[in-house]
N, C-alpha and C positions, 0 to 999 in steps of 0.2 A: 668783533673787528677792533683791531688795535687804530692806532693813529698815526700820521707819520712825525718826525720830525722836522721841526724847522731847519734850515742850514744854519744861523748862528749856534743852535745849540751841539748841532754834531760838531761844529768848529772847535767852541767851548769844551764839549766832552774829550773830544780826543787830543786836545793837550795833555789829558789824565789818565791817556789807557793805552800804553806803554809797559811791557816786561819782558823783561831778557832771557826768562825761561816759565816755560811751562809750568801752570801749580801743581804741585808735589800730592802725593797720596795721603799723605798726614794732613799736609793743609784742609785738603778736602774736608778727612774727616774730622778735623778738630773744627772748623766752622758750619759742617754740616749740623754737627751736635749744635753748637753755637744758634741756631735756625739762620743764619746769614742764607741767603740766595747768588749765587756767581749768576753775574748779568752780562751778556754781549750787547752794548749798544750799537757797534757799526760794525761794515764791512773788515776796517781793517786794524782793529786794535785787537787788541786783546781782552778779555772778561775780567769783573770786577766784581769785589765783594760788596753786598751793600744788603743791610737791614728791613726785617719789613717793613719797617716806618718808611725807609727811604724808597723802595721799592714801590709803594702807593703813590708817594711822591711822584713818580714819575709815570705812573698810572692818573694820574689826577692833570699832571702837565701835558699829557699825551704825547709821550713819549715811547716808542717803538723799544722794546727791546725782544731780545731771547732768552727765559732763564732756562740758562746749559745745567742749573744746579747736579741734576740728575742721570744726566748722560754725559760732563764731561769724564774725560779718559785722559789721564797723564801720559801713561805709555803713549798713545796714538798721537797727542798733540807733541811729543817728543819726536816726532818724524814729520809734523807738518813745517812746510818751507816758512822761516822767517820768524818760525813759533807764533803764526798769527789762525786765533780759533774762526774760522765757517769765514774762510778766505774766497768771497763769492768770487771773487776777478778769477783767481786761481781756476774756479768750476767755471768760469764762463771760458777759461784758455784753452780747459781740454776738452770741455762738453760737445757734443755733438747733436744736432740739432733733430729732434725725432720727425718722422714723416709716417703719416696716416693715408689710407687710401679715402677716395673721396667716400662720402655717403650712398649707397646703393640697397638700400633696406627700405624707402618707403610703402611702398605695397603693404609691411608685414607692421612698420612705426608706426603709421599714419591713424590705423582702426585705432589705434591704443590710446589715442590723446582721447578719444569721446568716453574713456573710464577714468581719466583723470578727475576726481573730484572735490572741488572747493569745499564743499560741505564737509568730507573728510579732513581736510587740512583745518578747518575752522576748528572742528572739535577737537583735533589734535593740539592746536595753538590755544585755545581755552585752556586744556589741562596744565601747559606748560606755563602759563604766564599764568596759573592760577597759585603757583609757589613762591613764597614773598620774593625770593632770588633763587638763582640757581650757581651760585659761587662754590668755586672749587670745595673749599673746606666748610661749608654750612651743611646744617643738618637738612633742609629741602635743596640744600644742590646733590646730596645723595639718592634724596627724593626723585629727583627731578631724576635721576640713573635710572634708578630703579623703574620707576614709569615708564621709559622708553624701551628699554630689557620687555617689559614684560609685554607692551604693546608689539612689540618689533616680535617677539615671539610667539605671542597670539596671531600674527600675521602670518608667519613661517607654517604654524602648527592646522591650519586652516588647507598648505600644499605641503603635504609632507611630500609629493611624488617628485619635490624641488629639488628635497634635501636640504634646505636652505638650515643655516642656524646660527644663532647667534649668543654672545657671551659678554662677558665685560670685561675689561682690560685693565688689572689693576694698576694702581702706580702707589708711589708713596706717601701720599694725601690722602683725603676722606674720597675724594669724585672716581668715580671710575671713567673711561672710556668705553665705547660700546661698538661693537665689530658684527657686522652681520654678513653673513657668507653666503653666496651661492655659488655650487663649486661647476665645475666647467666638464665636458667630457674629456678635457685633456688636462695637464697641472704645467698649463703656459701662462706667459706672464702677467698677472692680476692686473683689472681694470678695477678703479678705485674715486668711490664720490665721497665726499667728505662736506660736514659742518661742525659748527662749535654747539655744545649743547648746552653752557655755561652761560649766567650773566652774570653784569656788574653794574651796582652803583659806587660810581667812583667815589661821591662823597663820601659813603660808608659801605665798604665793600662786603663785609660779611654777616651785619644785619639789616643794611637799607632794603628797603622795596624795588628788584631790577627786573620788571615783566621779561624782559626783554623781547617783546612780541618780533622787531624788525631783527635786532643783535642778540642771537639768531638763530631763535625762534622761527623763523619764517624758513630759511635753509633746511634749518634743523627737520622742518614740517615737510618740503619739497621730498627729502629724502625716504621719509617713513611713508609717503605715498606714491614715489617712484618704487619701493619695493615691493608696496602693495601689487600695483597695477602689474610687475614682471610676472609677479608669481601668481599672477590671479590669470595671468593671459597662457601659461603651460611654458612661460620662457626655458630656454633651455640652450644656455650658453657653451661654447665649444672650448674657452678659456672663463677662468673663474672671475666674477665679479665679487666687492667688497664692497660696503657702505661702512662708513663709521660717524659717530658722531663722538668727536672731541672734548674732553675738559680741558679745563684749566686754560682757556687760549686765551682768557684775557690779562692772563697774570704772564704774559710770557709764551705762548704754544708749548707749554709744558705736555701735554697729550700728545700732540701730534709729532713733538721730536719723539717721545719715547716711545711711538709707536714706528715712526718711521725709519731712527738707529737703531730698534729691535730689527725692522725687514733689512736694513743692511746687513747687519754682522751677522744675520741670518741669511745671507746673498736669495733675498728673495726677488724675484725677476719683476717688477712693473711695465704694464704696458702703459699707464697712464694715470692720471689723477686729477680730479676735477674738484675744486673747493667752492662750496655754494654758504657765501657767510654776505649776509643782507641780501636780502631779495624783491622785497616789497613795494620799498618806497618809491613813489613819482613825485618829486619838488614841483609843486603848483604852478602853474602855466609855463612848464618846461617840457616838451616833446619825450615822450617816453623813449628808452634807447636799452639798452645792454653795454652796459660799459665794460672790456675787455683790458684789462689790466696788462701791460706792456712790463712790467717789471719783474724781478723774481721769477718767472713763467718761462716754459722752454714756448720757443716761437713757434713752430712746428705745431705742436698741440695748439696751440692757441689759432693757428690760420685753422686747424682744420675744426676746432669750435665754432669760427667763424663762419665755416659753411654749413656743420648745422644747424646754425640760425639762419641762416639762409634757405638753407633745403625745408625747415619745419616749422620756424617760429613765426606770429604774426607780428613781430616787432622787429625793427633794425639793430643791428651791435654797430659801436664806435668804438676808437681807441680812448682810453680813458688816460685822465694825468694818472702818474705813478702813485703809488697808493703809501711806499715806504718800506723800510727798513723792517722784518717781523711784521709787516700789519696783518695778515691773517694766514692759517697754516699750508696753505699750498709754501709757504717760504721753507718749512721744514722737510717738506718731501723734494723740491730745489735745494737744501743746502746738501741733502743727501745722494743730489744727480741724478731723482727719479723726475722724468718729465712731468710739471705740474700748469695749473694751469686758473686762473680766476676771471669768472663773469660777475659781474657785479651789477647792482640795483640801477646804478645810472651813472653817468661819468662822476668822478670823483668828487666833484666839485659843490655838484645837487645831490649829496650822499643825505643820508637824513640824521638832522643836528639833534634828533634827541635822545641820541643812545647813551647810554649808560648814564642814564636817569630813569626819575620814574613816570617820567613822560611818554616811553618808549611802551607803548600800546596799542592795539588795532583802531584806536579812536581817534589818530594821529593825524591830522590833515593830509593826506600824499598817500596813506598807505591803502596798497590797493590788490587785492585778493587777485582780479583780474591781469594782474603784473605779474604777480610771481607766480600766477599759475604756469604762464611763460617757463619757467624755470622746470616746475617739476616734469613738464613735458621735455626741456633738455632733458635733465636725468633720464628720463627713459631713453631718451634717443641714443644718446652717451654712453648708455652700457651696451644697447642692441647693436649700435654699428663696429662699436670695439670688440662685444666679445660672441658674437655671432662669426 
């Protein structure tokens, strides 16, 4: 989970992010060589070049960004109005607002949650926060891929009659992304849960200690036993469901753009997209909630998340303050027009202050197994009411 910005500092920033024309294809690659990073801070400037030193910098000041380094397009931002990159207003002028039928699967959801199990998630969340970090470019944040690949596949390999499978999703760093499939009786449009798999200690990003049990670790865990329990129960979806778990999303949602401008220019159809990034934490004598992120989020998706908390959860959802600019990757699947959507740990506010650090542990004061089990029971519901 990223951070948001303060408004002085978007003010301050976008004095600075200003160009008359789209960067050019040499520029690219002459700075790409260079290891410069092109950064989108805001809605309506334009990307900027900036250093990995500078880049931590604003990793360390909690500042939101996007690094486009990897998917920006000269050609295509040459046709965007204004020449301004991931022009959100733009996507809000012509988007259309998706609509979900109500929930009508409890009968077949409801058995499912009594296989959901803690103990599985525990042991799952031991393995991952038992790697000093899991950062994009570290050799245990390859680790940390590979571990999930292969559990996520021993899980698969358990129902072959699923078909399910899964691979990892290169990019141009060390971390891979991870994509797990179960395909549908039909190839309509993919339902889609997603977490970050990646940590960070901001103090020192690539050899500090970043458990990251809550940051997200915890998401990351909902998902590998939401997929359990589909394919342990003979699921058999009528459009395709996808899980993935994300790198690189604290440096930027580097993952999940290149995952999500790959299903564009691929016109791959979404039916929806569900971002599970912190899940755990309950802030000490504050009424446990589901905070539903109003921001970045197609509204549509998001009312009809709201009624499967309603129909299945034993906790309430609230709207939560805005969470910010890039704070976690449902923003990438929204910059791309595909309806996305985030529940979050608890409203913004009571978020838990010790992520990316190495305080970020199951030993945490707040963090509470019996909370985010919540969650991995959504994921089930989520995929069975979509792609049933």
């Amino acid at each position: 989970m990223m951070f948001q910005l303060s408004a002085y500092l978007f003010v301050f920033a976008s004095l600075f992010l200003t160009r008359a024309e789209p960067i050019s294809r040499k520029e690219l690659e002459k700075n790409y060589a260079k290891g410069l990073h092109l950064i989108s801070l805001t809605d309506n400037s334009d990307p900027v070049w900036k250093t990995e030193a500078e880049t931590l910098e604003l990793i360390r000041a909690h500042i939101n960004f996007f690094d486009v380094t990897d998917i920006y397009d000269p050609e295509k931002e040459a046709t965007v109005a204004l020449s301004r990159y991931a022009s959100f207003a733009a996507i809000d002028d012509i988007s259309i607002q998706a609509t979900y039928a109500s929930p009508s699967h409890q009968s077949a959801v409801t058995p499912l949650f009594k296989t959901v199990s803690v103990s599985n998630m525990q042991s799952y969340l031991g393995n991952l926060t038992a790697f000093n970090n899991r950062y994009y470019t570290s050799t245990t944040g390859v680790q940390a891929t590979t571990w999930i690949v292969n559990t996520v596949s021993q899980i698969a390999a358990l129902y072959p009659n699923s078909k399910a499978t899964v691979s990892a999703f290169k990019h141009t760093w060390a971390q891979s992304s991870i994509v797990a499939k179960i395909p549908g009786s039909t190839n309509g449009p993919i339902t889609i849960l997603g977490a970050h798999m990646d940590s960070i200690n901001s103090a020192s990003p690539s050899s500090g200690r970043a458990p990251g049990a809550d940051d997200d670790g915890s998401g990351s865990v909902n998902l590998i036993e939401a997929f359990r329990v589909l394919l342990a129960s003979g699921f058999k979806p009528t459009t395709p469901v996808e899980f993935h778990w994300y790198a690189a999303e604290e440096v930027g949602l580097r993952g999940s753009q290149a995952i999500a401008t790959s299903y564009k220019s691929s016109n791959v159809q979404v039916k929806a997209m569900l971002q599970f990034d912190m899940t755990a934490y309950v802030k000490p004598g504050v009424k446990e909630t589901i905070g539903l992120m109003p921001d970045y989020v197609d509204a549509g998706l998001t009312s009809f998340v709201a009624s499967l908390i309603d129909s299945y959860l034993l906790i309430p959802w609230a709207t939560s303050q805005p969470c910010g600019y890039a704070c976690s990757d449902h923003a990438s699947w929204y910059k791309q027009s595909y309806p996305a959507a985030l529940p979050f740990e608890s409203l913004f506010s009571n978020s838990n202050a010790n992520i990316h650090k190495t305080a970020d542990t199951t030993a945490v004061s707040g963090f509470s197994w019996t909370h985010t089990l919540e969650y991995a029971k959504l994921a089930v519901a989520f995929a069975y009411e979509l792609a049933i």
